[in-house]
TORDRENKE-543979 format. One record per atom (N, C-alpha, C): atom name; residue number from 0; x, y, z; residue in one letter. Coordinates in Angstrom, 1 decimal, padded with zeros to 4 digits. Layout:
<nodes>
NODE atom   n      X      Y      Z res
NODE   CA NUM      X      Y      Z   A
...
</nodes>
This chain:
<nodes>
NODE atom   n      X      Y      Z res
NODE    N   0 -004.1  037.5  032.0   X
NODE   CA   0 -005.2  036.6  032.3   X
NODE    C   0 -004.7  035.3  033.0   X
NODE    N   1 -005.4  034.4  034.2   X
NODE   CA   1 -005.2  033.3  034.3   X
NODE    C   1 -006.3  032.5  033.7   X
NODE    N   2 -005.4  031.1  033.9   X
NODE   CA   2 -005.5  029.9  033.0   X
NODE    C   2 -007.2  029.5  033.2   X
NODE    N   3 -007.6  030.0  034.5   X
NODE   CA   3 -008.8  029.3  034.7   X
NODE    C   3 -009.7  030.2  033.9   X
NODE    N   4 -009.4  031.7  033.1   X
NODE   CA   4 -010.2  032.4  032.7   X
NODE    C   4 -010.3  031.7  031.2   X
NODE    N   5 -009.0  031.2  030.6   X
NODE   CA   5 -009.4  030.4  029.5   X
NODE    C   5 -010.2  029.4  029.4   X
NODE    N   6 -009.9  028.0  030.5   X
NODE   CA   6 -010.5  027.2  030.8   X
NODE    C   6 -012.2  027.0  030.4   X
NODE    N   7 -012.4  028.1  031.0   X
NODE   CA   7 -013.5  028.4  031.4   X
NODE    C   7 -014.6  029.0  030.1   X
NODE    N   8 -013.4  030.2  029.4   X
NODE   CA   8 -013.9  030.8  028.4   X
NODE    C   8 -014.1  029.8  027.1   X
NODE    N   9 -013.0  028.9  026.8   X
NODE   CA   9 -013.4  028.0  026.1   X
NODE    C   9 -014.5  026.9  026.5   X
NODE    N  10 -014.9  026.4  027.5   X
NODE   CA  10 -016.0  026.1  028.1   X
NODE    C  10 -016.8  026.5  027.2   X
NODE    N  11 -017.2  028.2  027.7   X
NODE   CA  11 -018.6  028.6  027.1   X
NODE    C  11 -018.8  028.9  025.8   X
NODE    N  12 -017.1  029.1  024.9   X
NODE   CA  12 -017.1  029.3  023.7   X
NODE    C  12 -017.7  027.7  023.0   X
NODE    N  13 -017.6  026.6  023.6   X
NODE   CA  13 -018.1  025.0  022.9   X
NODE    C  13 -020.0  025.4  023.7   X
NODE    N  14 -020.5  025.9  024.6   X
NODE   CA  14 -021.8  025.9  024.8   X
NODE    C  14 -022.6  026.5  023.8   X
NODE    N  15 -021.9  027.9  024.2   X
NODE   CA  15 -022.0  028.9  022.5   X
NODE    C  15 -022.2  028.2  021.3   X
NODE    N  16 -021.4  027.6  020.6   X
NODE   CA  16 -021.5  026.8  019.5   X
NODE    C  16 -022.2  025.7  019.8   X
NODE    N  17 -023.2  025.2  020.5   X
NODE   CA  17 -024.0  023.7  020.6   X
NODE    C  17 -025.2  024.9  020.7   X
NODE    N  18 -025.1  025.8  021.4   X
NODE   CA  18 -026.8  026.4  021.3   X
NODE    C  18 -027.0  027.6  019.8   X
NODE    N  19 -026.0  027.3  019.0   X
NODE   CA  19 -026.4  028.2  017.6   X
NODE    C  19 -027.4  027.5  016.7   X
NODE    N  20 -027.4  026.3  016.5   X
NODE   CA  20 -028.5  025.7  016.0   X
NODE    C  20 -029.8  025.3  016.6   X
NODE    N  21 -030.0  025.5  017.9   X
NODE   CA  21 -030.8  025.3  018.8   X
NODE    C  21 -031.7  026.7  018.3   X
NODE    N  22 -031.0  027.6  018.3   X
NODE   CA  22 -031.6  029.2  017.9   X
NODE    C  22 -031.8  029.5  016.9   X
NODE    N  23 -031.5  028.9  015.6   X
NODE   CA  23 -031.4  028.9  014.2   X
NODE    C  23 -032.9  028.0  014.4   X
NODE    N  24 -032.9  026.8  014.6   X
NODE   CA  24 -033.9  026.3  014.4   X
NODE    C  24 -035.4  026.5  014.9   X
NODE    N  25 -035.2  027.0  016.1   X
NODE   CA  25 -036.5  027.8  017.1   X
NODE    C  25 -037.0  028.8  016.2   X
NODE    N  26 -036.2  029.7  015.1   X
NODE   CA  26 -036.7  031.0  014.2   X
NODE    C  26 -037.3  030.3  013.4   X
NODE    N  27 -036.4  029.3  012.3   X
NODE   CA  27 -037.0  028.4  011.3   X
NODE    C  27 -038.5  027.8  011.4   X
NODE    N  28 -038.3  027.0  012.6   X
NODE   CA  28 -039.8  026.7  012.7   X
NODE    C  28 -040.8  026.5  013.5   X
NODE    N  29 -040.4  028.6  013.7   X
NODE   CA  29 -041.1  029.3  014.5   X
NODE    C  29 -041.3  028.6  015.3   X
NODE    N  30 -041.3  027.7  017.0   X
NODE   CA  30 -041.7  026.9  017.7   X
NODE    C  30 -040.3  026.8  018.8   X
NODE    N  31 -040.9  026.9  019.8   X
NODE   CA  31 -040.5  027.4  021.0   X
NODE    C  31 -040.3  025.6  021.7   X
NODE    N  32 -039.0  025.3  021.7   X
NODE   CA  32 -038.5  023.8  021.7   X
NODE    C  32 -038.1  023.8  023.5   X
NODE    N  33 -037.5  024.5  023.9   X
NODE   CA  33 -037.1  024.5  025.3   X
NODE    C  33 -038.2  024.9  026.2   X
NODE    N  34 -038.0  024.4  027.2   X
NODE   CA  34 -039.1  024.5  028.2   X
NODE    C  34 -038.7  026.0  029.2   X
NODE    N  35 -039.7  026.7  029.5   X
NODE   CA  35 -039.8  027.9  030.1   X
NODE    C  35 -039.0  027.4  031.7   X
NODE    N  36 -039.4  026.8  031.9   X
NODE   CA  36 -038.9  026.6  033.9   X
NODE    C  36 -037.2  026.3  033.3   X
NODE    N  37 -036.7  025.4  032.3   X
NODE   CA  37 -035.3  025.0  032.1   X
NODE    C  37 -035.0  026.5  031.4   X
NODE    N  38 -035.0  027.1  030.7   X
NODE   CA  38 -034.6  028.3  030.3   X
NODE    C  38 -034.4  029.6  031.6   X
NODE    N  39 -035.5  029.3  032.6   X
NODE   CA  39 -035.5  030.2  033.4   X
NODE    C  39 -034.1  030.2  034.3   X
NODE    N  40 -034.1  028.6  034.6   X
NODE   CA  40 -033.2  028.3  035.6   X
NODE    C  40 -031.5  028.4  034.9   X
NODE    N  41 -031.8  027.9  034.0   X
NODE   CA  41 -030.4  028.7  033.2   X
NODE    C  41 -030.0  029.9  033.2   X
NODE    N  42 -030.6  030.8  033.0   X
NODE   CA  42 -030.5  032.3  032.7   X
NODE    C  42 -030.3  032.5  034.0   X
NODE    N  43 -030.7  032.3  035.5   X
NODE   CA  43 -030.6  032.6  036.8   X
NODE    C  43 -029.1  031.8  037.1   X
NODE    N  44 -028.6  031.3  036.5   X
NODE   CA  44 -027.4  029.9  036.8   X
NODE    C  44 -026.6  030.6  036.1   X
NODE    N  45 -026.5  031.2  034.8   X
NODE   CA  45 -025.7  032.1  034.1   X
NODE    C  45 -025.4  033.6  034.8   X
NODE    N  46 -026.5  033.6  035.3   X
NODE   CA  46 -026.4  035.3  036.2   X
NODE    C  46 -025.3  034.8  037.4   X
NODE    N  47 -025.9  033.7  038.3   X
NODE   CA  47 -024.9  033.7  039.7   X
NODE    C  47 -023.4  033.4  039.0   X
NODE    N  48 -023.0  032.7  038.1   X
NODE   CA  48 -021.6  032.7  037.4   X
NODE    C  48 -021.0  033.7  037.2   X
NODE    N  49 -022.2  034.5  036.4   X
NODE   CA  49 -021.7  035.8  036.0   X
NODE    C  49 -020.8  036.9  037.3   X
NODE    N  50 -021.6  036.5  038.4   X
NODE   CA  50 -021.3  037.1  039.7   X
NODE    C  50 -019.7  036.6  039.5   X
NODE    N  51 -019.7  035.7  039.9   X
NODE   CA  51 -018.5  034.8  040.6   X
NODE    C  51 -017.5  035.0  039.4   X
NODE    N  52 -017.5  034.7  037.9   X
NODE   CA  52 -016.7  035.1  037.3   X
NODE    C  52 -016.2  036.6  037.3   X
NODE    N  53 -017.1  038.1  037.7   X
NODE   CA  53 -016.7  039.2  037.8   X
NODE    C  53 -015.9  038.9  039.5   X
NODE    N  54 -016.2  038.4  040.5   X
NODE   CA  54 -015.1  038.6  041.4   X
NODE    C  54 -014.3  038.2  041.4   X
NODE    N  55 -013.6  037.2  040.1   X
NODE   CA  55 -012.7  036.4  040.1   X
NODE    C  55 -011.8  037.2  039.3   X
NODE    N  56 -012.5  038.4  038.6   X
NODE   CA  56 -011.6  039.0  037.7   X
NODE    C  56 -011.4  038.2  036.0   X
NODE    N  57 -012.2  036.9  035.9   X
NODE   CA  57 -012.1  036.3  034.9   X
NODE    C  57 -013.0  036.9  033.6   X
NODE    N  58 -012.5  038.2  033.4   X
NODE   CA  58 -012.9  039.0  032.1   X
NODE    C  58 -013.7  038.4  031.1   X
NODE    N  59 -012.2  037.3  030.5   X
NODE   CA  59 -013.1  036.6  029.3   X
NODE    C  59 -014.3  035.7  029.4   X
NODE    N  60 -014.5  035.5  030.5   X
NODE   CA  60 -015.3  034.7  030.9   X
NODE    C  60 -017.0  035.3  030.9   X
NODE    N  61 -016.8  036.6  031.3   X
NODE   CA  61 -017.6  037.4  032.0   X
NODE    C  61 -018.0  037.5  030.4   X
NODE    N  62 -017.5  038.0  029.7   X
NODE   CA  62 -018.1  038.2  028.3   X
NODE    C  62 -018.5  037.1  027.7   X
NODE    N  63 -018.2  035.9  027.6   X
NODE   CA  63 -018.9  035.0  026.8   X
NODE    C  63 -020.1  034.4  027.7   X
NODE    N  64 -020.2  034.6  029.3   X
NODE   CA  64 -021.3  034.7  029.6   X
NODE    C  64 -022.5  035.3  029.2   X
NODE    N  65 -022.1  036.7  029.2   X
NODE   CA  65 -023.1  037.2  028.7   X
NODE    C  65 -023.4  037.0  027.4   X
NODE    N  66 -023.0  036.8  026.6   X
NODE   CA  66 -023.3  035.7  025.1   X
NODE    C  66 -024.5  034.5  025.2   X
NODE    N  67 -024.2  033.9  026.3   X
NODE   CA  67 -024.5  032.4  026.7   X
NODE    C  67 -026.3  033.2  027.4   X
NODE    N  68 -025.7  034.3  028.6   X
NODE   CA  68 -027.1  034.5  028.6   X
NODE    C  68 -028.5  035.1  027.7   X
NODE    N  69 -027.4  036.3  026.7   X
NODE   CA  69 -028.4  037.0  025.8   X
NODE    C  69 -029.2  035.5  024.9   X
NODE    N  70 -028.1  034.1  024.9   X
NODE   CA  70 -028.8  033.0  023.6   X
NODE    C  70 -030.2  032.4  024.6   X
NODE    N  71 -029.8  032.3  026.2   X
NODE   CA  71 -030.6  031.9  026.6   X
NODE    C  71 -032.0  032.5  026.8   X
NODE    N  72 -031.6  033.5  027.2   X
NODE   CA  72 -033.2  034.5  026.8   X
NODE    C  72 -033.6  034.6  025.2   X
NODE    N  73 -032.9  034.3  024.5   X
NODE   CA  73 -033.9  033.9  023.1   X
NODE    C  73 -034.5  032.8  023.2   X
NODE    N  74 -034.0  031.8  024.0   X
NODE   CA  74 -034.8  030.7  023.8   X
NODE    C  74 -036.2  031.1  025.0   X
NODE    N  75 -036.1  031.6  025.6   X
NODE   CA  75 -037.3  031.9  026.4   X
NODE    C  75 -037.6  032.7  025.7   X
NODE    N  76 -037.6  033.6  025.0   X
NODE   CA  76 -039.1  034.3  024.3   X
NODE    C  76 -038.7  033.6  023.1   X
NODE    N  77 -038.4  032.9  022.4   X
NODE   CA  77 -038.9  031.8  021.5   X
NODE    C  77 -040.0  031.4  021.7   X
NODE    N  78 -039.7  030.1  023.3   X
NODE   CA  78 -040.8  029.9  024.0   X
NODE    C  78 -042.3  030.5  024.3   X
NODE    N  79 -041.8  031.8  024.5   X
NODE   CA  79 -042.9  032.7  025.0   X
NODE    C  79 -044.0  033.2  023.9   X
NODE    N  80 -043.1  033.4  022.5   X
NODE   CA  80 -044.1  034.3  021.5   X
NODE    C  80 -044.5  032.9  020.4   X
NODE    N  81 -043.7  031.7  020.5   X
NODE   CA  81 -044.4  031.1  020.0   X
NODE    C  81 -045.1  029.6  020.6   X
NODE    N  82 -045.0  029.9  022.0   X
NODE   CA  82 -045.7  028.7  022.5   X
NODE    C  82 -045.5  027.2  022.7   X
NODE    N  83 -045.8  026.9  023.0   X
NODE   CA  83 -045.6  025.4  023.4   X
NODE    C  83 -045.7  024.3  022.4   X
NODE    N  84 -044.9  023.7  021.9   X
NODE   CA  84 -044.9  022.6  021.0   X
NODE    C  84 -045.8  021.4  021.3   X
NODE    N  85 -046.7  021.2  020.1   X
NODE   CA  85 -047.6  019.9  020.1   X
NODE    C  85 -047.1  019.2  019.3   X
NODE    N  86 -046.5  018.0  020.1   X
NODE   CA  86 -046.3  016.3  019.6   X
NODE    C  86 -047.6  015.6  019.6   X
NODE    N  87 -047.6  015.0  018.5   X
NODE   CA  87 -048.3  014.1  017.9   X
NODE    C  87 -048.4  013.1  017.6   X
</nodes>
């Protein structure tokens, strides 16, 4: 492996860990905290990476991507099956 595949992989391994309670909490109380259009554009931003990390050959990379994207699509059907949060 090269250095940028760690770099990188530790990158998404600290994203990983900042969006575990983001997903923990969205189940808890049931309520869909992220916005559909910012979830969308992430998961399309994780995909083009995903490209560019597979032609780079950066393996580990490629896998904690996909991590990062399966958390992001939780947060969009979070969003989706429980709706839009009302502040008060």
């Amino acid at each position: 492996m090269i250095w940028q595949d760690f770099v990188v992989g530790f990158v998404n391994v600290l994203f990983i860990y900042a969006m575990i309670p983001q997903l923990v909490y969205g189940f808890k109380t049931r309520k869909g905290l992220i916005s559909i259009q910012f979830s969308l554009l992430n998961i399309l931003a994780m995909l083009l990476l995903l490209l560019v990390y597979v032609s780079f050959g950066l393996y580990l990379s490629v896998v904690l991507t996909v991590v990062l994207i399966v958390m992001w699509m939780i947060l969009f059907l979070q969003r989706v099956s429980y709706g839009k949060v009302n502040h008060q």
